[in-house]
C-alpha positions as CSV (number, residue, x, y, z in Angstrom):
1,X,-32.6,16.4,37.6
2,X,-34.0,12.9,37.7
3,X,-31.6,10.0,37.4
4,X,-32.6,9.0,33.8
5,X,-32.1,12.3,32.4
6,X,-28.5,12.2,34.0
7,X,-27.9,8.6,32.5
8,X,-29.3,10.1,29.2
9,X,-26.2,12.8,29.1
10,X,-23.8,10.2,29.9
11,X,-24.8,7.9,27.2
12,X,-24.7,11.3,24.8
13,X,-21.7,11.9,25.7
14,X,-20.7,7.8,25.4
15,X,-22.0,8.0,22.0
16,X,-20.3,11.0,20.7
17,X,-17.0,9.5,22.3
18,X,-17.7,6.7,20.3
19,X,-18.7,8.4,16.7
20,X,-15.3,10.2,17.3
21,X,-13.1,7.8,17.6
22,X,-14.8,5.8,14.9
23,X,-14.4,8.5,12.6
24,X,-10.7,9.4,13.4
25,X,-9.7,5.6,13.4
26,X,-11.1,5.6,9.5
27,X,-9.6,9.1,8.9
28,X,-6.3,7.8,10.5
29,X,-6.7,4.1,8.2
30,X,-7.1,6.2,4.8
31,X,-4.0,8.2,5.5
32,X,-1.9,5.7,6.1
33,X,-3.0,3.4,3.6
34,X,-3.0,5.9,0.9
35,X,0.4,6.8,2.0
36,X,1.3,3.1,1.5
37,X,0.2,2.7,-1.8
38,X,0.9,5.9,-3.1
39,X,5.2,4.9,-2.3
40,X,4.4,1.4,-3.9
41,X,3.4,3.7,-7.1
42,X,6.5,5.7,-7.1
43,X,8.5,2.5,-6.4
44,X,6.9,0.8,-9.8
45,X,7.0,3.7,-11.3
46,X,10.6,4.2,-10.9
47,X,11.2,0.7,-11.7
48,X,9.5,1.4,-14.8
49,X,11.2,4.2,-16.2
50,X,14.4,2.5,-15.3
51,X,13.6,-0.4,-17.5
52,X,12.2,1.1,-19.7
53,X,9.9,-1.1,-19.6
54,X,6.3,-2.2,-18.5
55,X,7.8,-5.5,-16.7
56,X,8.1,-3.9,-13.2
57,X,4.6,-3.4,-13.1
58,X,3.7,-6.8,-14.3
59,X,5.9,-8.4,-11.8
60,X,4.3,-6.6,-8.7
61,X,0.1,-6.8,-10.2
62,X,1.3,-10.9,-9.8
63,X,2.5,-10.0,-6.6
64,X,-1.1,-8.2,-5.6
65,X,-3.2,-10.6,-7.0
């Protein structure tokens, strides 16, 4: 084998490395994020039907925006 096809593999390989990583840092960023917000919810939600009342939610879209 010639020394360019042998770099060729190794940047293959570099790139698929690379893809990999990309996509389980994203995959990894949804989760977590998604998990975040979705505890916010249930914490406004709660809130909510406690108060019986919209007020909790107001309170924390001023706090978002």
């Amino acid at each position: 084998m010639s020394i360019y096809r042998l770099m060729m593999y190794d940047l293959l390989i570099y790139g698929v490395i690379g893809v990999l990583t990309f996509a389980i840092g994203l995959l990894a960023g949804y989760v977590g994020t998604s998990e975040y917000y979705r505890r916010r919810f249930f914490m406004v939600a709660e809130g909510c039907r406690d108060a019986d009342s919209i007020e909790p939610l107001i309170d924390e879209l001023e706090r978002e925006s």
